[in-house]
C-alpha positions as CSV (number, residue, x, y, z in Angstrom):
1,X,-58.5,-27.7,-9.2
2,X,-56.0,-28.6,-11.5
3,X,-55.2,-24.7,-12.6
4,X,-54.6,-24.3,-9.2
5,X,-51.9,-27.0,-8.6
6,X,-50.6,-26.1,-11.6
7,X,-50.7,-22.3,-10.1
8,X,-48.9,-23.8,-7.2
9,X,-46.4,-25.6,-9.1
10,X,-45.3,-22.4,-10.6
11,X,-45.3,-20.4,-7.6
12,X,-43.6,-23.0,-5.9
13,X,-40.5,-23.2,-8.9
14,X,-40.3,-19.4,-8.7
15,X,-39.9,-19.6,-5.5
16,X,-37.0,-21.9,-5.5
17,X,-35.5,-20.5,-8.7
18,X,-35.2,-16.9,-6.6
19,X,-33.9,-18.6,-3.4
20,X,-31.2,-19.9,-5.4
21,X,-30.6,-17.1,-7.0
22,X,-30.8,-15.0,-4.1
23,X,-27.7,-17.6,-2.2
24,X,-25.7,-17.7,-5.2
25,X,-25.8,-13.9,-5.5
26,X,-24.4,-13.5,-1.8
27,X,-21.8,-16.1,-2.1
28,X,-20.4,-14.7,-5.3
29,X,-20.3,-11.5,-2.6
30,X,-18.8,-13.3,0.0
31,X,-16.2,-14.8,-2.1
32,X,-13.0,-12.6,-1.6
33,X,-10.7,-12.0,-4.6
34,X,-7.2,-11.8,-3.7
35,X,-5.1,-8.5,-5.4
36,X,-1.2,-9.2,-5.5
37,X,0.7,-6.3,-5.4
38,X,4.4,-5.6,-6.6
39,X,5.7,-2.8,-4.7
40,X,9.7,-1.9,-4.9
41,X,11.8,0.6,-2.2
42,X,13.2,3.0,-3.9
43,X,15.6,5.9,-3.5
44,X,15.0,9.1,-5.7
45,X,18.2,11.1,-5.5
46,X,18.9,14.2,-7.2
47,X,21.8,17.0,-7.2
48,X,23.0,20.3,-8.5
49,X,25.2,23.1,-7.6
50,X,25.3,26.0,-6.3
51,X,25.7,28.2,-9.3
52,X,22.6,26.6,-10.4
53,X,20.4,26.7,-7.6
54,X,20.6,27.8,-3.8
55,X,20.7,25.0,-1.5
56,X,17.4,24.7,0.4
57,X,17.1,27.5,3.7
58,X,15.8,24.1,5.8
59,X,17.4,21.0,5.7
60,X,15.2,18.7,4.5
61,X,16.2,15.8,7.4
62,X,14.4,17.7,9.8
63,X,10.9,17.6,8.4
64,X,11.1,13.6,7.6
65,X,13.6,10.8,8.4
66,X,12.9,9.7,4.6
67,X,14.8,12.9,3.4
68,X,18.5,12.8,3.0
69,X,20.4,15.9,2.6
70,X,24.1,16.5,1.5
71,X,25.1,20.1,1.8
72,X,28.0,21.6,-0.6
73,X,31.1,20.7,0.5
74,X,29.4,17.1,1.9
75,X,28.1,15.8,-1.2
76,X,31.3,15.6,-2.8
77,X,34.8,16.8,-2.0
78,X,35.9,17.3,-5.1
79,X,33.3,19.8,-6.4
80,X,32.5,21.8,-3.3
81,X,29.4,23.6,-5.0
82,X,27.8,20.4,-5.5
83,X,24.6,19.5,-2.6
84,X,22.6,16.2,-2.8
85,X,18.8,15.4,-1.9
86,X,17.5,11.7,-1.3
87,X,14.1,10.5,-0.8
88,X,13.0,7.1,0.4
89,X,9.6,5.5,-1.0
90,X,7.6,2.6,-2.1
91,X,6.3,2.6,-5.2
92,X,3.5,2.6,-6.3
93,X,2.4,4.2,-3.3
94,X,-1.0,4.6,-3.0
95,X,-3.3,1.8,-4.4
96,X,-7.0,1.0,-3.6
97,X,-9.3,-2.6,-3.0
98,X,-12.7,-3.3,-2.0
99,X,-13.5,-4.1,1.4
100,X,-13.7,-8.0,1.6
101,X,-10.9,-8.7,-0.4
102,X,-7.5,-10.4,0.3
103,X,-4.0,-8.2,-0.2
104,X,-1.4,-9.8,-0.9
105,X,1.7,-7.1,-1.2
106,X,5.3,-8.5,-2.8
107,X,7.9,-6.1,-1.9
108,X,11.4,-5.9,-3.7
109,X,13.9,-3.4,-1.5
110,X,16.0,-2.0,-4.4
111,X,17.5,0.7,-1.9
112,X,18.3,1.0,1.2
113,X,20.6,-1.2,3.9
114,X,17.4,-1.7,6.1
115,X,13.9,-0.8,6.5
116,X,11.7,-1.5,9.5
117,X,8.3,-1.6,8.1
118,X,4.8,-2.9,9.3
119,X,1.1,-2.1,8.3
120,X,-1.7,-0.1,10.7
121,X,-5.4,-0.5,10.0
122,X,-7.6,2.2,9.4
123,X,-8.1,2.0,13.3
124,X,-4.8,2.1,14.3
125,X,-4.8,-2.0,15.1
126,X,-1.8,-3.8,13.5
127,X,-2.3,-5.2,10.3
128,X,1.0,-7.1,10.1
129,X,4.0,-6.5,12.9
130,X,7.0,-4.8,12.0
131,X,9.4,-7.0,10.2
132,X,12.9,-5.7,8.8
133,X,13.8,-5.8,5.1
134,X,17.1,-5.7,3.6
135,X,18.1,-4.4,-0.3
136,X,17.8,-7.3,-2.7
137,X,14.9,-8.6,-1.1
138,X,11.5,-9.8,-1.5
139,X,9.3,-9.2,1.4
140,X,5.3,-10.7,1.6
141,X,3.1,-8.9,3.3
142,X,-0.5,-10.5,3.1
143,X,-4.2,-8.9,5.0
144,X,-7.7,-9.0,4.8
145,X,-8.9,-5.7,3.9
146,X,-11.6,-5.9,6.2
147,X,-12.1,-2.1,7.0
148,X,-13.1,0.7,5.1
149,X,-10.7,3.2,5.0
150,X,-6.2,3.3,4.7
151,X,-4.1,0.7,5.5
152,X,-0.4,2.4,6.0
153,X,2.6,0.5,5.0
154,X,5.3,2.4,7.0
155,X,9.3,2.3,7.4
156,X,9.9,3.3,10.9
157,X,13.6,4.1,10.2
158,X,12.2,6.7,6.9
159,X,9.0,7.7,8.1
160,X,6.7,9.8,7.2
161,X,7.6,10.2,3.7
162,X,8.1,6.3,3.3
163,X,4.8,5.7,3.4
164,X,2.2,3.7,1.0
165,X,-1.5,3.6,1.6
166,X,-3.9,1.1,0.8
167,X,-7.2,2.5,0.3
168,X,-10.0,0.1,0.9
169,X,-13.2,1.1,-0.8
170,X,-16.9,0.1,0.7
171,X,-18.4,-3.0,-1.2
């Protein structure tokens, strides 16, 4: 009799000991950590002449609104063998977070008069609306990363190339 309420005793302690294990272990899953983010808009520009290299046979404003593209003669009067290229970008780009967690992006516009920029889900839903961000600013963009897969952070007015991607891993 008294092995057997000891038994129970036991039994019943490991019992309680493993449910409370078991809870903490799913609210220290549930418990989101939140990943801050610096992110700056840039603009990569480079140029050459044309005794050093042919200008390209496409201009590279056709294939994305991000691209900027100074022929010779354009780029600057003085030296008409000169031709520019610009880029538009955030950087970093491309960064990743598990699912669950909290995003919060900070991003500083160092060029560029104005960018209209929002963020799509993985399903195409709006993550955050599109807002417009002006050079010498600081911009917040904040989501859950609820869904598996890439959040786009976009620029309507330099898109596709301005693009970064948040990729959010499965738990």
């Amino acid at each position: 009799m008294r092995r057997q309420y000891l038994r129970s005793i036991v039994v019943g302690g490991v019992l309680i000991l493993s449910g409370a294990l078991l809870v903490g272990g799913v609210a220290a899953q549930q418990a989101a950590t939140t990943h801050t983010i610096f992110m700056n808009v840039v603009e990569y520009k480079g140029s050459t002449t044309t005794e050093k290299l042919a200008p390209p046979s496409i201009n590279p404003s056709t294939l994305s609104q991000g691209y900027v593209y100074k022929g010779p003669g354009e780029a600057d009067k003085t030296a008409p063998q000169q031709w520019e290229i610009d880029s538009y970008a955030f950087a970093p780009g491309f960064v990743t977070v598990p699912q669950g967690d909290m995003v919060a992006v900070r991003v500083f516009v160092v060029n560029g008069d104005k960018h209209d920029v929002s963020v799509l889900a993985p399903d195409g839903q709006v993550a955050a609306p599109t807002a417009t961000w002006t050079r010498g600013g600081e911009y917040p963009v904040s989501l859950k990363a609820e869904k598996v897969g890439t959040y786009k952070l976009s620029c309507a007015i330099h898109g596709p190339s301005m693009t970064a991607n948040i990729l959010v891993l499965p738990h």
